[in-house]
KEMI-769100 format. One record per residue (C-alpha): x, y, z; residue in one letter; residue number from 1. Coordinates in nm, 2 decimals, decimal comma. Layout:
residues N
ATOM; u; v; w; r; k
ATOM; X; Y; Z; A; NUM .
...
This chain:
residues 384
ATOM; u; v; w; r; k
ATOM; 4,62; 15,03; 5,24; X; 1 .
ATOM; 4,28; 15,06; 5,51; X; 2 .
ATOM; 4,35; 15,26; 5,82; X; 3 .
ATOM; 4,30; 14,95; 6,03; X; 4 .
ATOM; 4,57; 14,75; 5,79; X; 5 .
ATOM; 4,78; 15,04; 5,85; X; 6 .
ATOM; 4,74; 15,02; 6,21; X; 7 .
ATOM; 4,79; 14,63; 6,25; X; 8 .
ATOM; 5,15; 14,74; 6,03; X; 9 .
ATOM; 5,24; 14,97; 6,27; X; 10 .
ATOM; 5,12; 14,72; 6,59; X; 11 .
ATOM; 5,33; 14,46; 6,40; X; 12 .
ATOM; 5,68; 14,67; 6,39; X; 13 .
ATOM; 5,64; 14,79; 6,74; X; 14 .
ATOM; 5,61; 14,46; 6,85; X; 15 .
ATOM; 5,90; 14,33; 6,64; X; 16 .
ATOM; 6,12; 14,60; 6,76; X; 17 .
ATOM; 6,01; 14,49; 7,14; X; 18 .
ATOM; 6,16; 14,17; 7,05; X; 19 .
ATOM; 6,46; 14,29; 6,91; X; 20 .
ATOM; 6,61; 14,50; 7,17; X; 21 .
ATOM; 6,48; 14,26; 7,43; X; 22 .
ATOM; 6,63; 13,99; 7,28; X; 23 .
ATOM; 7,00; 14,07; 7,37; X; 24 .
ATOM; 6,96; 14,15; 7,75; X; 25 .
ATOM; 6,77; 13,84; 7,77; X; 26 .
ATOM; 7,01; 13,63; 7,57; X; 27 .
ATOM; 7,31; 13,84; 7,78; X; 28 .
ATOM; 7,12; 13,74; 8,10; X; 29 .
ATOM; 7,25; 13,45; 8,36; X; 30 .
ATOM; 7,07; 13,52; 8,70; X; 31 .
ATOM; 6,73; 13,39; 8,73; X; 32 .
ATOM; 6,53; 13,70; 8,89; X; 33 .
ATOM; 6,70; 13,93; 8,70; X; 34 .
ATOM; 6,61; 13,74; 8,37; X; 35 .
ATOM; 6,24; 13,69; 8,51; X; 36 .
ATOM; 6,21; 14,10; 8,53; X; 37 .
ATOM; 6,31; 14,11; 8,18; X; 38 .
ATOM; 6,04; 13,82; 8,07; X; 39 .
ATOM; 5,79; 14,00; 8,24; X; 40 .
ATOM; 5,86; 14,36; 8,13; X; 41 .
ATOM; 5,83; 14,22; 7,77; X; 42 .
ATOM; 5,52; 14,08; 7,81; X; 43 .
ATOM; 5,37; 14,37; 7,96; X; 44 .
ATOM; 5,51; 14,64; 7,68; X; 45 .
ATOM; 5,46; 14,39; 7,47; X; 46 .
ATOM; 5,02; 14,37; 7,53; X; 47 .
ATOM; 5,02; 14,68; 7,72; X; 48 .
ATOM; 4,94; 14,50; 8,05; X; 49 .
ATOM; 4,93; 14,78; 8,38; X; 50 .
ATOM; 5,15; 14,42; 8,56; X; 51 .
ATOM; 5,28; 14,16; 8,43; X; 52 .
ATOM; 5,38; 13,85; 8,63; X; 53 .
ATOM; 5,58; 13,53; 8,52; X; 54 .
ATOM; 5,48; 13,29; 8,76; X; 55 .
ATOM; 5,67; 12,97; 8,82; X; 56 .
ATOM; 5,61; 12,61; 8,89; X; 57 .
ATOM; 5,75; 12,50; 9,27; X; 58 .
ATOM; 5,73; 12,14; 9,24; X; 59 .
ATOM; 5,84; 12,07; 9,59; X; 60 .
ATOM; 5,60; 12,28; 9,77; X; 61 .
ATOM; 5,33; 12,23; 9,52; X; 62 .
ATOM; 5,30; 12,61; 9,49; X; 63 .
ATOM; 5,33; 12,87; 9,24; X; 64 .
ATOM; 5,56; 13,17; 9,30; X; 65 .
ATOM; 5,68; 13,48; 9,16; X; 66 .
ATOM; 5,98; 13,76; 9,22; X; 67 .
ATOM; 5,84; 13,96; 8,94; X; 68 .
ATOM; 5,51; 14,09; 8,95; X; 69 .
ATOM; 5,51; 14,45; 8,92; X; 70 .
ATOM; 5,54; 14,70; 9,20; X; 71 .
ATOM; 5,55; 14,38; 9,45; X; 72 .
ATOM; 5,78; 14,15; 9,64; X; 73 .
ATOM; 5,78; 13,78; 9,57; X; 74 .
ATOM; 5,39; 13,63; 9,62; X; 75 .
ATOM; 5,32; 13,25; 9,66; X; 76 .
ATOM; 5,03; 13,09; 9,64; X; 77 .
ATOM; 4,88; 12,72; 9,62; X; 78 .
ATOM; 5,03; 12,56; 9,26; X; 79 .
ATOM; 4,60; 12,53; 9,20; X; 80 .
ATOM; 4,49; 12,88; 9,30; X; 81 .
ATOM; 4,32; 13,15; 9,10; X; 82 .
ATOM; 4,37; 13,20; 8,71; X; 83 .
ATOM; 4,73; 13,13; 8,71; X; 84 .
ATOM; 4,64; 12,81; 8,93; X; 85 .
ATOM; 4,41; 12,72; 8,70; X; 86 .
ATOM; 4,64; 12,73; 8,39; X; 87 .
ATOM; 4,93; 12,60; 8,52; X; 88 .
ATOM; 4,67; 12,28; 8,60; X; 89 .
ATOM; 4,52; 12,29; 8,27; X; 90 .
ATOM; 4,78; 12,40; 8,04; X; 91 .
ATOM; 4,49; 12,60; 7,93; X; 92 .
ATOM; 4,52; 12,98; 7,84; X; 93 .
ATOM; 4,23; 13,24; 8,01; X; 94 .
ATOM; 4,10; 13,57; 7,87; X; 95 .
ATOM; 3,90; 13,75; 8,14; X; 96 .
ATOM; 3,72; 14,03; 8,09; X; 97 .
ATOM; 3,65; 14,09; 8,48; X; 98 .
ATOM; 3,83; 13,94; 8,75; X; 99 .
ATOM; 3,56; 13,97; 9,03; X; 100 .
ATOM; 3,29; 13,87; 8,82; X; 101 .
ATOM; 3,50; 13,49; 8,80; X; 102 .
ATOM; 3,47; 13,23; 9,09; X; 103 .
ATOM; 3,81; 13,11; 9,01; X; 104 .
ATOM; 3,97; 13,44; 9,02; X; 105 .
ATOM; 4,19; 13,42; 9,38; X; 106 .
ATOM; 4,12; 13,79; 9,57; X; 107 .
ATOM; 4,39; 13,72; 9,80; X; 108 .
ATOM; 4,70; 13,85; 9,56; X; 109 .
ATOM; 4,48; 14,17; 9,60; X; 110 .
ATOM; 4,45; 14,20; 9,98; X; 111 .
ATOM; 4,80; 14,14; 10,00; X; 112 .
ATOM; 4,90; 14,43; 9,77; X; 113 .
ATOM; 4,59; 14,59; 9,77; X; 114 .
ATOM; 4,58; 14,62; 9,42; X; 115 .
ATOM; 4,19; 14,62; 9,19; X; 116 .
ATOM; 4,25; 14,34; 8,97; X; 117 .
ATOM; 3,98; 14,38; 8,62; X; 118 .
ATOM; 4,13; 14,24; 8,28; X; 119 .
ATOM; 4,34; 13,93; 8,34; X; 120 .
ATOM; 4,50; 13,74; 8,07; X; 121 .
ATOM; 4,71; 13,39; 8,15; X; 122 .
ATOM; 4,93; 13,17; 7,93; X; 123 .
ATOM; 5,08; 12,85; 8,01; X; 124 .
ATOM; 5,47; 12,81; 7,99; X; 125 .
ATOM; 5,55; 12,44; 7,86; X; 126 .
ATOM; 5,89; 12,29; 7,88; X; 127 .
ATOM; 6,06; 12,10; 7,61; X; 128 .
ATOM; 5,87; 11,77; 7,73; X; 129 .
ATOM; 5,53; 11,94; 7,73; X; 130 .
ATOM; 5,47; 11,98; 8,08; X; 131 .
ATOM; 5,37; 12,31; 8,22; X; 132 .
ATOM; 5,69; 12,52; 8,39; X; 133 .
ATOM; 5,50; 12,82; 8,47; X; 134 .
ATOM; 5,23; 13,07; 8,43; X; 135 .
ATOM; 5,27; 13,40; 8,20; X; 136 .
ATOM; 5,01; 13,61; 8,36; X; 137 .
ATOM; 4,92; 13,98; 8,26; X; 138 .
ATOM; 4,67; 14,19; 8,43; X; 139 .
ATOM; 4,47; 14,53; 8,32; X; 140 .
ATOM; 4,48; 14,66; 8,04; X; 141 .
ATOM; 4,61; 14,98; 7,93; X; 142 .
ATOM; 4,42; 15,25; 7,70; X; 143 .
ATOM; 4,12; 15,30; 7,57; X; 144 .
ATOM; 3,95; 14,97; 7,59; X; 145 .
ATOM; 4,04; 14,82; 7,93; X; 146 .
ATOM; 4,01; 14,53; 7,80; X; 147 .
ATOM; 4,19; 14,25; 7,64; X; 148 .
ATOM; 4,19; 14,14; 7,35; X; 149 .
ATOM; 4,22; 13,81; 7,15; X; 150 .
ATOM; 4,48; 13,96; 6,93; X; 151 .
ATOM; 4,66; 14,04; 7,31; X; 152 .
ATOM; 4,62; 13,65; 7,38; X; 153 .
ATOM; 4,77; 13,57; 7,08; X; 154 .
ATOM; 5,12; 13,81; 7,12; X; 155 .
ATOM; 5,16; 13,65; 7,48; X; 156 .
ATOM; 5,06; 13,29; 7,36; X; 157 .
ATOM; 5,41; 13,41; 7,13; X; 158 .
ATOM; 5,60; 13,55; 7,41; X; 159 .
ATOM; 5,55; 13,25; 7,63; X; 160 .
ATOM; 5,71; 13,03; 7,41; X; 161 .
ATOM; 5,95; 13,25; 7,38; X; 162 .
ATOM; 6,01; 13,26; 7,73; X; 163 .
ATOM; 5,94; 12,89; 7,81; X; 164 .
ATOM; 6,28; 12,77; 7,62; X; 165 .
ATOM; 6,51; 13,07; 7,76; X; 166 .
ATOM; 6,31; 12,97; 8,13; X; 167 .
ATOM; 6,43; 12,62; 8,11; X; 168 .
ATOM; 6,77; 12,71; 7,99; X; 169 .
ATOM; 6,84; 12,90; 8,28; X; 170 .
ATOM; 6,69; 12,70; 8,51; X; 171 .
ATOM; 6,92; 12,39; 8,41; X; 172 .
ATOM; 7,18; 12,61; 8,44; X; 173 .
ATOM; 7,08; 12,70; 8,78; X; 174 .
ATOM; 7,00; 12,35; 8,89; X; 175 .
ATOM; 7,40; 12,26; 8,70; X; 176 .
ATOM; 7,51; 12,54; 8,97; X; 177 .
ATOM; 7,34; 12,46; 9,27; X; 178 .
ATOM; 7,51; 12,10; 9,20; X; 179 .
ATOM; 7,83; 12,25; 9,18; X; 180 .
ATOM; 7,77; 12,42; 9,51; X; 181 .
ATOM; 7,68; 12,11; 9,67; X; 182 .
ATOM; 7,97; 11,92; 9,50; X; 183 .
ATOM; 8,18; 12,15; 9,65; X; 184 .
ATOM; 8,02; 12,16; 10,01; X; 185 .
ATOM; 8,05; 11,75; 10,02; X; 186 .
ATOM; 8,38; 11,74; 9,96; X; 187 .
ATOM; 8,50; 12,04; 10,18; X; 188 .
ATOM; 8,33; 11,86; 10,44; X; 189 .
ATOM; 8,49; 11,51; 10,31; X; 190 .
ATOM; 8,83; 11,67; 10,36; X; 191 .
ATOM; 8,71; 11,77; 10,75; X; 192 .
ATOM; 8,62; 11,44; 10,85; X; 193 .
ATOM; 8,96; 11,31; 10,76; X; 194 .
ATOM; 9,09; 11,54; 11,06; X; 195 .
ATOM; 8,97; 11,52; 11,43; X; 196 .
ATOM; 8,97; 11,93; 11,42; X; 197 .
ATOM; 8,67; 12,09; 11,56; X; 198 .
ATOM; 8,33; 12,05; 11,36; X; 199 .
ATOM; 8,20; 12,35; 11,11; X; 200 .
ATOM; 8,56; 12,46; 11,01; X; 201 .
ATOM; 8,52; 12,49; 10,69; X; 202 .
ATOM; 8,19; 12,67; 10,74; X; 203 .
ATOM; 8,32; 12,91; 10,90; X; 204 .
ATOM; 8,63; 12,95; 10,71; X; 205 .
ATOM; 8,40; 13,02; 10,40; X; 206 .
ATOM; 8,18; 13,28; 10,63; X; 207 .
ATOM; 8,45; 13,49; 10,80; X; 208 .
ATOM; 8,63; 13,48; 10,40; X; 209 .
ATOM; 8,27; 13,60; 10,27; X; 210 .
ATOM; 8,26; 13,84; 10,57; X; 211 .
ATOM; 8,61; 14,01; 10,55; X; 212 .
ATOM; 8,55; 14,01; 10,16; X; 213 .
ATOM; 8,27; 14,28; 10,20; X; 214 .
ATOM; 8,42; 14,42; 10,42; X; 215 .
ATOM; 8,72; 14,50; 10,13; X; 216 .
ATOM; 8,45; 14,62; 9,91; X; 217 .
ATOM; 8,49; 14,34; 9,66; X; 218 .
ATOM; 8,18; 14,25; 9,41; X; 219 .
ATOM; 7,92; 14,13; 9,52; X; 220 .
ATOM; 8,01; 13,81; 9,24; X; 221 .
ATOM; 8,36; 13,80; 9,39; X; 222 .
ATOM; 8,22; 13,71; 9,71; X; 223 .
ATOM; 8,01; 13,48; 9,63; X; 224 .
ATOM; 8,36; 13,33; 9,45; X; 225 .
ATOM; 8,48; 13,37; 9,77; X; 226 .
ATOM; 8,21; 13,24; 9,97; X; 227 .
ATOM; 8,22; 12,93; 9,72; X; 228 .
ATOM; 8,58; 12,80; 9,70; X; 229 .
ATOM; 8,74; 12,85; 10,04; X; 230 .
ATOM; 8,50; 12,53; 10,14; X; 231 .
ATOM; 8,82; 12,38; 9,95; X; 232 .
ATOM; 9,09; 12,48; 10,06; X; 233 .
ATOM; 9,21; 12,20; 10,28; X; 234 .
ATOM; 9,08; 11,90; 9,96; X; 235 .
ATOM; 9,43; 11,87; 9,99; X; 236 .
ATOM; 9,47; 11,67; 10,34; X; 237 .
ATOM; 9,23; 11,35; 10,19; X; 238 .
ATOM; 9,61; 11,26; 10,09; X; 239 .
ATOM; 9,73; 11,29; 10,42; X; 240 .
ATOM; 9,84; 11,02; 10,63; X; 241 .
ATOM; 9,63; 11,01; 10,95; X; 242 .
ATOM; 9,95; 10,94; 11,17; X; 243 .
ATOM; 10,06; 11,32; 11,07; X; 244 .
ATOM; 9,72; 11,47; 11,03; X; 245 .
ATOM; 9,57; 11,38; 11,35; X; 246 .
ATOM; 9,90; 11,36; 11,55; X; 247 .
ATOM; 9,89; 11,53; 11,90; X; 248 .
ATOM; 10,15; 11,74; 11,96; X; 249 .
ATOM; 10,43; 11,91; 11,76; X; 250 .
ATOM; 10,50; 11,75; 11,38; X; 251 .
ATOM; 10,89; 11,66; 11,28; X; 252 .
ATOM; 11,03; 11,79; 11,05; X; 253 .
ATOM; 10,96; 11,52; 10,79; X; 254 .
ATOM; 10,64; 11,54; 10,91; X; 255 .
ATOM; 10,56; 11,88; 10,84; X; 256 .
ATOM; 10,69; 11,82; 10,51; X; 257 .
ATOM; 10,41; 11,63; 10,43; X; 258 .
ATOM; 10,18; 11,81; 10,63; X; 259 .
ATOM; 10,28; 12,07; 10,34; X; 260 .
ATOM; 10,18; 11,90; 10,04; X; 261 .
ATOM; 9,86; 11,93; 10,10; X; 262 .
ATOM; 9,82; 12,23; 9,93; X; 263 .
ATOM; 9,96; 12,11; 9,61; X; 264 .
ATOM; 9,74; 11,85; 9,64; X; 265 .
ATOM; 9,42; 12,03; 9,70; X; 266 .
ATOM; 9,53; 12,21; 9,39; X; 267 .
ATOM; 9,60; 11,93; 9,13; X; 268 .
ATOM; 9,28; 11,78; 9,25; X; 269 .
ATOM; 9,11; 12,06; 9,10; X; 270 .
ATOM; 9,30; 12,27; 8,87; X; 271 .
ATOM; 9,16; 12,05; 8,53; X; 272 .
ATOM; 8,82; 12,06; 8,63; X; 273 .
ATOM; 8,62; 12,24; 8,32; X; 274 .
ATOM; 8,46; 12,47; 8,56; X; 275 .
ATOM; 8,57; 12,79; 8,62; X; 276 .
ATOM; 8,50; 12,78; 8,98; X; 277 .
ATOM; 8,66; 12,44; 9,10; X; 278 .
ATOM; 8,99; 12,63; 8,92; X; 279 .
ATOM; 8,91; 12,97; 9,18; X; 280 .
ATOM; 8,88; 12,68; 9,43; X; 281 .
ATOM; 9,22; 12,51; 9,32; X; 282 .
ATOM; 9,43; 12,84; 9,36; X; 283 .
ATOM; 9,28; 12,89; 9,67; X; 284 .
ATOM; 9,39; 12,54; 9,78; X; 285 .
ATOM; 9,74; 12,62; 9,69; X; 286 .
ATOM; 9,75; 12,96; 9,80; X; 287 .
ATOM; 9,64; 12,99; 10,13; X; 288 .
ATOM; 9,94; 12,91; 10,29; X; 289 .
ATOM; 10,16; 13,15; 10,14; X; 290 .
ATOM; 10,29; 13,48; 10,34; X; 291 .
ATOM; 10,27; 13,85; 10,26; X; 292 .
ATOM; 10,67; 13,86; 10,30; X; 293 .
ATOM; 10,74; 13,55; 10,09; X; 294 .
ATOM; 10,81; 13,31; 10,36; X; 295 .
ATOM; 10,51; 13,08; 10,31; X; 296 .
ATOM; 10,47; 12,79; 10,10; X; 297 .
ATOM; 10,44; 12,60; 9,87; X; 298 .
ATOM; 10,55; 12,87; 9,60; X; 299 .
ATOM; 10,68; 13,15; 9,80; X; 300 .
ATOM; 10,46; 13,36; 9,70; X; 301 .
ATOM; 10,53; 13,75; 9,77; X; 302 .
ATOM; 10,27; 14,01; 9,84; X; 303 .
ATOM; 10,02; 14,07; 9,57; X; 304 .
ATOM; 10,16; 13,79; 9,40; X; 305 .
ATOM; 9,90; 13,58; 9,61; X; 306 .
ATOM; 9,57; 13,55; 9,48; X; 307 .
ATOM; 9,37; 13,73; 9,72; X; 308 .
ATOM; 9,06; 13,48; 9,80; X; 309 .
ATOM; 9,40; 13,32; 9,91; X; 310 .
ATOM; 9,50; 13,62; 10,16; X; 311 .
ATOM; 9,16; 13,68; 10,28; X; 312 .
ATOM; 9,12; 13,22; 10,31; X; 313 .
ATOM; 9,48; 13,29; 10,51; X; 314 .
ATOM; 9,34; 13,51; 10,77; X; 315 .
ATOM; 9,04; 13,29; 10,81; X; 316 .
ATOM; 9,18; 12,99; 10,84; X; 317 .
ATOM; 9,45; 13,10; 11,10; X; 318 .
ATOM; 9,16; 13,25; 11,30; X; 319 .
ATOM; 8,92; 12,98; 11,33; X; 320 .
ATOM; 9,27; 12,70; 11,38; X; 321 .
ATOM; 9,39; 13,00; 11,67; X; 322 .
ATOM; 9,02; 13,00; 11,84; X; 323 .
ATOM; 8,93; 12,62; 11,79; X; 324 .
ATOM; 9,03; 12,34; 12,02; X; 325 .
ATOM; 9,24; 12,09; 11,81; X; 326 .
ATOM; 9,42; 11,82; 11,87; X; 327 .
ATOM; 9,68; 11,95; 11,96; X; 328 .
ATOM; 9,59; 12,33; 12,12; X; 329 .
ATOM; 9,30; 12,47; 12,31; X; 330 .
ATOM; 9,17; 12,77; 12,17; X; 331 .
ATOM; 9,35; 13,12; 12,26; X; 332 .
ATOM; 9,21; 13,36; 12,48; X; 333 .
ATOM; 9,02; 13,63; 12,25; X; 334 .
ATOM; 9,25; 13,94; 12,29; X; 335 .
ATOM; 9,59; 13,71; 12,23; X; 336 .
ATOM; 9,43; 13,60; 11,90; X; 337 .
ATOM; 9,36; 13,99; 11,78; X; 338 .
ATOM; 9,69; 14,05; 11,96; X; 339 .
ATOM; 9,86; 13,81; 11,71; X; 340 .
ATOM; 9,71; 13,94; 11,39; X; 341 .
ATOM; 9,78; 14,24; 11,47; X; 342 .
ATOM; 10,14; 14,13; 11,53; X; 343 .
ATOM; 10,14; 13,94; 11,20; X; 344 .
ATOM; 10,00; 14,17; 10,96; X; 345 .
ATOM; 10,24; 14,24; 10,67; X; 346 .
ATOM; 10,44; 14,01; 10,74; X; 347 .
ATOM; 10,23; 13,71; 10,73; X; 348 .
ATOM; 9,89; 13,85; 10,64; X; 349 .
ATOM; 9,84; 14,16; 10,38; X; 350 .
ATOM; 9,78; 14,47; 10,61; X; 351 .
ATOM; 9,45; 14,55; 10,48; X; 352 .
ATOM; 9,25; 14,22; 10,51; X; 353 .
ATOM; 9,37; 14,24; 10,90; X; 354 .
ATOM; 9,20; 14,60; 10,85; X; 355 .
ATOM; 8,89; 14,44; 10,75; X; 356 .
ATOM; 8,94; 14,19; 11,03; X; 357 .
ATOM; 8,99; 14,42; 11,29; X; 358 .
ATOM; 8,72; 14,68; 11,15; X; 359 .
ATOM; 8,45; 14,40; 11,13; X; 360 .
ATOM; 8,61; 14,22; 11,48; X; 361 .
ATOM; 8,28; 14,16; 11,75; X; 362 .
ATOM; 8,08; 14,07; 11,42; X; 363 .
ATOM; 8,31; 13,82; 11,29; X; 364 .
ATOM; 8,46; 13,65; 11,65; X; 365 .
ATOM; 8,09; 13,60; 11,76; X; 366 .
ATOM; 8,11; 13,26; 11,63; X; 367 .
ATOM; 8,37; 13,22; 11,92; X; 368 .
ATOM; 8,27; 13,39; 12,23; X; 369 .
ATOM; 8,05; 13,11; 12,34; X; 370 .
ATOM; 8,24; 12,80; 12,26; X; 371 .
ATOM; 8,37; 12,59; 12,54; X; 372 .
ATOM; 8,69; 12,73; 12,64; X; 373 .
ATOM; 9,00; 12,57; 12,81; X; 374 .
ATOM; 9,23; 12,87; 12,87; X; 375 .
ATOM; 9,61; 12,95; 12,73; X; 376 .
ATOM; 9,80; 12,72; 12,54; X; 377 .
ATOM; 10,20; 12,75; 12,51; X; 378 .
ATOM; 10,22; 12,56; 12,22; X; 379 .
ATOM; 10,11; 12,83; 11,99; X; 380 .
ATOM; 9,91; 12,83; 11,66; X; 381 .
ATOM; 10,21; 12,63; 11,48; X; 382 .
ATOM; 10,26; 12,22; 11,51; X; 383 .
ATOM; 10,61; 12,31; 11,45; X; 384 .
């Protein structure tokens, strides 16, 4: 075997072994940016590019953008500018062996990083219909040369396909979970209209939730879980008669009966959905009700027993229906709503999510403090 045969063996196994202990954490990999860093990191060990940079298509700004390349924050530029621009209109791939010696080379990625762009490469990323997705762009090389190579064009000609499919598998999922997300928000807001209480209820039911969540130290996935689902947790009043859900005044006892059902409700509307997060969603619904001591409903649930996006969606709730204006209250007074939490905690509310409430007080009631006010109300928090 010839020294250079040799060589190309040995440039032939590293490369293969990139692959393989890439291929894993890609395959592993859900989040778009964090799959993007991966893409990119491959390419560039892959051709021994100084940056790498996966750029993708934005089809509703008609701009190309990037979280990923190297040593930078996210860049976006014109979906026609400089070598990327240029390939992601011609589905053509560039070899450059100097930058500023190119008219189409863009200089203003540079002044923004102030960076000395030399050696470019750029491959087009194609979806599965053919149409270009996005830009696989790698700049300067590293070593002896400088410069790269046609062999280099050809390994991240092979990466970019490689790339292209797991892209556009994670962007469908992410386009499948921004639906769900919106799914969700419409019909949050489709049980709201169905009551006359105050506008933006369940947005701030899912903000104060996400708030006090953090404020636990929960996962950062948890509350976004959190921030998710506790849009839901009143699905259940669609099936609620409008003569008890927009009733002035104290409900009867029958009334309040059904008035109850609506967490059960909320839950088998969504409890045999396939996804994972209309069933978080569903145990919210049916759990945000229930009482630290056991006294709530519709389960009786006791303590820890509750699912706790349905504690913390308790707490929430109860604090934006105690400084609202409903139908059938004015908002309380700011120090008689922490006054009653305070009152109510472990016995209706676990102690340490009115911690975090009380912790994280001025931040979270800020919301509040400016909304039209109408003074006291003896008729409490309950339409009992």
């Amino acid at each position: 075997m010839t020294e250079q045969n040799e060589l190309q063996t040995q440039e032939s196994q590293k490369i293969l072994d990139l692959l393989f202990s890439y291929m894993p954490k890609i395959a592993a990999e859900r989040k778009m940016d964090n799959l993007l860093v991966l893409m990119a990191d491959l390419g560039r060990s892959i051709v021994s590019a100084d940056r790498c940079s996966l750029w993708l298509v934005d089809e509703d700004s008609n701009e190309l953008w990037t979280k990923v390349a190297h040593g930078v924050k996210e860049l976006r530029i014109p979906a026609d500018a400089g070598f990327a621009g240029y390939s992601a209109q011609t589905g053509e791939s560039l070899l450059i062996a100097d930058a500023y010696q190119d008219n189409r080379f863009d200089r203003r990625s540079d002044e923004k990083t102030h960076y000395r762009t030399a050696s470019v490469m750029t491959v087009p990323l194609m979806n599965s219909q053919g149409k270009v997705m996005g830009v696989f762009q790698a700049i300067n090389k590293v070593g002896e040369t400088k410069v790269f190579s046609r062999e280099d064009l050809e390994r991240l000609g092979l990466t970019a396909v490689y790339s292209a499919k797991t892209v556009e598998s994670a962007m469908l999922t992410s386009e499948l979970e921004a639906t769900q997300r919106e799914i969700i928000h419409i019909l949050g807001e489709a049980s709201e209209s169905r009551s006359q209480e105050t506008g933006g209820h369940i947005q701030r039911v899912a903000g104060i939730s996400a708030k006090l969540a953090v404020a636990m130290g929960l996962p950062a996935e948890e509350v976004d879980k959190i921030r998710l689902a506790t849009p839901m947790h009143d699905l259940g009043k669609i099936g609620i008669p409008d003569s008890v859900l927009n009733k002035p005044g104290k409900l009867t006892d029958e009334e309040y009966a059904i008035m109850k059902t609506h967490s059960e409700l909320g839950y088998t509307m969504l409890a045999s959905s396939k996804r994972k997060l209309l069933r978080y969603a569903a145990n919210v619904a049916r759990s945000h009700h229930e009482r630290w001591d056991g006294r709530g409903y519709p389960l009786g649930l006791k303590g820890n027993e509750i699912p706790l996006a349905g504690r913390i969606c308790a707490v929430a709730d109860v604090l934006d229906a105690l400084s609202s204006p409903r139908c059938y209250k004015a908002p309380w007074p700011e120090e008689r709503v922490k006054e009653e939490f305070l009152k109510m905690s472990g016995s209706q509310f676990q102690p340490e999510v009115v911690d975090a409430l009380m912790a994280n007080w001025d931040e979270i009631f800020a919301c509040y403090r400016n909304a039209p006010h109408d003074g006291d109300d003896s008729t409490g928090e309950s339409r009992r």
